[in-house]
DOTORDO-628016 format. One record per atom (N, C-alpha, C): residue in one letter; x, y, z. Coordinates in pm, whole numbers, padded with zeros to 5 digits, always signed. Atoms other than C-alpha are relative to their C-alpha. Layout:
<sites>
AXYZ...
</sites>
This chain:
<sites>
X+00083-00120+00000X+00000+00000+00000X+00087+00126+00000X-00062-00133-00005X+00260+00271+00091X+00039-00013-00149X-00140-00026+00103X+00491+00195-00216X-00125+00104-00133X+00109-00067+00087X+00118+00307-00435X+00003+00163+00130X+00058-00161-00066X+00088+00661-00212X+00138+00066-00018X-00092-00107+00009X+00454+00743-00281X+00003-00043-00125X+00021-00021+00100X+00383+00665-00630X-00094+00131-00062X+00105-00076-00001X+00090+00848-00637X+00039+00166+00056X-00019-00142-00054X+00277+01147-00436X+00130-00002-00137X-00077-00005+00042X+00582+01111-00694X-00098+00107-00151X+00066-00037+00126X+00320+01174-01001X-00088+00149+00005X+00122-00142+00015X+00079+01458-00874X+00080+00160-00045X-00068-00094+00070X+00327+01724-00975X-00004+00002-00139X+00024-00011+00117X+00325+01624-01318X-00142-00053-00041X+00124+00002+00070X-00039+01523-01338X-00059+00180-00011X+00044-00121+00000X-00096+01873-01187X+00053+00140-00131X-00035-00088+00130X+00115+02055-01480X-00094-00081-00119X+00059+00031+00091X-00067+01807-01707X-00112+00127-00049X+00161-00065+00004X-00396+02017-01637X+00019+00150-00030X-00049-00141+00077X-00203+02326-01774X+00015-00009-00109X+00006-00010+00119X-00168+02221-02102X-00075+00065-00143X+00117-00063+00137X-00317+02456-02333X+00092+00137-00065X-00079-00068+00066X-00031+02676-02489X+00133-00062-00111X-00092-00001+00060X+00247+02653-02742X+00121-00006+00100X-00110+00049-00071X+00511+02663-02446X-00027-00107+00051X-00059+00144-00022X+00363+02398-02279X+00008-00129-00097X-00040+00110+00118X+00345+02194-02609X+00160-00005-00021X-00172+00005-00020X+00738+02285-02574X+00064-00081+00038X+00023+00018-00107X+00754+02209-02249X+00034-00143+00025X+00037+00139-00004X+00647+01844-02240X+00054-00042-00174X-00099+00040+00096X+00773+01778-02655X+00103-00005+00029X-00136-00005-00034X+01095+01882-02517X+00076-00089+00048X+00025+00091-00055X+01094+01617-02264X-00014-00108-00059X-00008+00135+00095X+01006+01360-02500X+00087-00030-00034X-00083-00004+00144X+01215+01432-02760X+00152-00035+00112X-00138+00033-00051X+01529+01375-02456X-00005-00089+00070X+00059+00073-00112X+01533+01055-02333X+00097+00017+00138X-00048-00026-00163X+01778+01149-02046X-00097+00113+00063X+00082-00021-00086X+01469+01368-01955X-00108-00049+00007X+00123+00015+00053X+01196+01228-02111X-00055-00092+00183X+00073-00002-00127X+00918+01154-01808X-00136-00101-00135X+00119+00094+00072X+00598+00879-01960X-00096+00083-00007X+00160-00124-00047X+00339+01168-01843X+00007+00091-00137X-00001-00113+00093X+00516+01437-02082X-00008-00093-00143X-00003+00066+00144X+00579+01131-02371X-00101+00001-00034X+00174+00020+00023X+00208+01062-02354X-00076+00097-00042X+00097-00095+00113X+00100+01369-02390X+00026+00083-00126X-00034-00047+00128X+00292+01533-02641X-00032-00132-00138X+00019+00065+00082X+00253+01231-02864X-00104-00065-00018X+00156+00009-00033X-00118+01200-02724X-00036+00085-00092X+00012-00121+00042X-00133+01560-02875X+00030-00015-00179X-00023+00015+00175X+00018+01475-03230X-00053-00099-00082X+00054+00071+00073X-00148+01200-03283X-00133+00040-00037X+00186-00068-00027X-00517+01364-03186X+00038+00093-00128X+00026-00116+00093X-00411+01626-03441X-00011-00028-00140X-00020+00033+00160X-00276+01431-03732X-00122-00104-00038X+00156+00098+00023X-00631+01173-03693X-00095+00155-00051X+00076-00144+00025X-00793+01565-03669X-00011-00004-00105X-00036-00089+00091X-00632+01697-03976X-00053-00130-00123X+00019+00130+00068X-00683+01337-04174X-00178+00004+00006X+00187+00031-00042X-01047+01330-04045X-00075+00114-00078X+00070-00085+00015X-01124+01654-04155X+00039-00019-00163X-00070-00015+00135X-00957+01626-04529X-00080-00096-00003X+00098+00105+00060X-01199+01282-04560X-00125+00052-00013X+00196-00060-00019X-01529+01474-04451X-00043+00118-00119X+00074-00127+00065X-01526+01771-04664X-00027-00037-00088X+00085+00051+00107X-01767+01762-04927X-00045-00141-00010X+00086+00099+00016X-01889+01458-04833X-00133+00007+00021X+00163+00018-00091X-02267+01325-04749X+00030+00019+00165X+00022+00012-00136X-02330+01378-04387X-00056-00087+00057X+00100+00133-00098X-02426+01092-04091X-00141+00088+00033X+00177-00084-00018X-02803+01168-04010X+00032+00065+00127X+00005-00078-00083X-02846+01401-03823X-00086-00060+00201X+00023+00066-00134X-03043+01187-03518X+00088-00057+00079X-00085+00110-00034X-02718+01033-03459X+00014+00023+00168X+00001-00074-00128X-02690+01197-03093X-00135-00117+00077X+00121+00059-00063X-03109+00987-03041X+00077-00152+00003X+00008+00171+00008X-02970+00666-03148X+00097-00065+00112X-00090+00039-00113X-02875+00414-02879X+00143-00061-00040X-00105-00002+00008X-02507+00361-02827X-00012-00158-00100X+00001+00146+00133X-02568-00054-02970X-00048+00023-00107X+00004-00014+00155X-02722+00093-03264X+00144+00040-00056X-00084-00054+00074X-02421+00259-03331X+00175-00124-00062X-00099+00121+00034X-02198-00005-03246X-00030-00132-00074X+00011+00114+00066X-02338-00265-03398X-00001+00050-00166X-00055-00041+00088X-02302-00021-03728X+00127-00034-00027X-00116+00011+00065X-01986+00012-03696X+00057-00163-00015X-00068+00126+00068X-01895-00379-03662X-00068-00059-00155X+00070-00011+00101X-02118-00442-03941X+00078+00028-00098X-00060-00044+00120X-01952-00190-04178X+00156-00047-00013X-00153+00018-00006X-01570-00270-04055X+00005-00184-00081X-00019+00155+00008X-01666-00653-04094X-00033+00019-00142X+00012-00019+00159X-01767-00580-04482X+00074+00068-00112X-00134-00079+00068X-01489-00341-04545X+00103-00013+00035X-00144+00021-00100X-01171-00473-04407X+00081+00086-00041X-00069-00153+00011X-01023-00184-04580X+00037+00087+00045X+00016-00087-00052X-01147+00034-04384X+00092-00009+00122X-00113-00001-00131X-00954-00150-04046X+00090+00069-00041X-00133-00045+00034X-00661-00023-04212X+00062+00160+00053X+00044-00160+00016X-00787+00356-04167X+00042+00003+00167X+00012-00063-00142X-00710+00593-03866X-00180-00017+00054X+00165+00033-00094X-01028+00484-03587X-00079+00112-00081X+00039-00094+00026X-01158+00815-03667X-00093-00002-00112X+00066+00025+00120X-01227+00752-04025X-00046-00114-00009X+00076+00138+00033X-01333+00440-04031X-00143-00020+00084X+00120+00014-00018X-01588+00489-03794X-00122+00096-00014X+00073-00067+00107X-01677+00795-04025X-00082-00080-00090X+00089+00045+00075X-01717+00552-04275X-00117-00091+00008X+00123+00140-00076X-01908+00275-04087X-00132+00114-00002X+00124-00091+00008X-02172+00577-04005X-00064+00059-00106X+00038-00072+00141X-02178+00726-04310X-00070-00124-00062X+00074+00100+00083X-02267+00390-04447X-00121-00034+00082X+00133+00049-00076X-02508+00255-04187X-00104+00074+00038X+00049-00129-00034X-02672+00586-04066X-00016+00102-00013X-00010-00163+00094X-02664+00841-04327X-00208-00037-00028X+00165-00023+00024X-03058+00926-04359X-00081+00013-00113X+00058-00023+00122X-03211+00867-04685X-00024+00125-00041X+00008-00153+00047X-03374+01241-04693X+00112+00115+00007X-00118-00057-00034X-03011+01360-04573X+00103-00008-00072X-00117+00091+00106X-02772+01166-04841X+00030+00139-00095X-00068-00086+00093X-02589+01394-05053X+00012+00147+00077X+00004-00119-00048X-02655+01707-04810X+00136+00059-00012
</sites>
C-alpha cells in the first residue's frame, strides 16, 4: 500500500502541470521532454505524442469529410448498440477500412449505416 501513495505522491506534480496544457510553451515544455530521453518523463511522452497523434487523426479526419454526405443528423437519439453494432457491421464488410485511422473508419461505418435517406448527398 505505501509503495502506491509514494507513487501516487511522486506523479501529482506532473499530473498537476498536465492540467495546464493549453499553450504553445507547454506543447514545448512536455515535446521537449520527449524528444530527450535522459529527460523524457511517460506523463510528458504521452502527452505530447497523445497531442500529435489527436491532431494528425484531426487533420486526416477533416480532409476525408469535406464535401462529403453527412451521418443523419439523429445520430446523438440513437442508442449507443445501434451505433456499435453499425460500426462492426460496416468494418466486418470493409476490411479496408480497419486499415484507416479509428476516426475515419468509424466515419465511414456511419456514413454507411446511418446516413438518412432524406439527408444523403446534403
Amino acid at each position: 500500500m505505501n509503495r502506491w501513495i509514494w507513487l501516487l505522491a511522486l506523479l501529482l506534480p506532473q499530473i498537476a502541470s498536465a492540467d495546464n496544457f493549453e499553450t504553445g510553451q507547454d506543447l514545448y515544455a512536455l515535446c521537449k521532454q520527449a524528444a530527450d530521453p535522459a529527460k523524457r518523463n511517460d506523463l510528458a511522452f504521452g502527452l505530447c505524442m497523445g497531442y500529435i497523434d489527436g491532431y494528425i487523426s484531426g487533420y486526416r479526419f477533416k480532409k476525408e469529410i469535406e464535401g462529403s454526405p453527412q451521418i443523419c443528423s439523429d445520430i446523438e437519439k440513437r442508442s449507443r448498440r445501434q451505433v456499435l453494432k453499425a460500426v462492426v457491421d460496416h468494418l466486418g464488410e470493409h476490411q479496408e477500412d480497419q486499415k484507416e485511422l479509428k476516426s475515419i473508419a468509424m466515419y465511414r461505418a456511419l456514413l454507411d449505416k446511418m446516413t438518412c435517406p432524406g439527408e444523403k448527398g446534403k
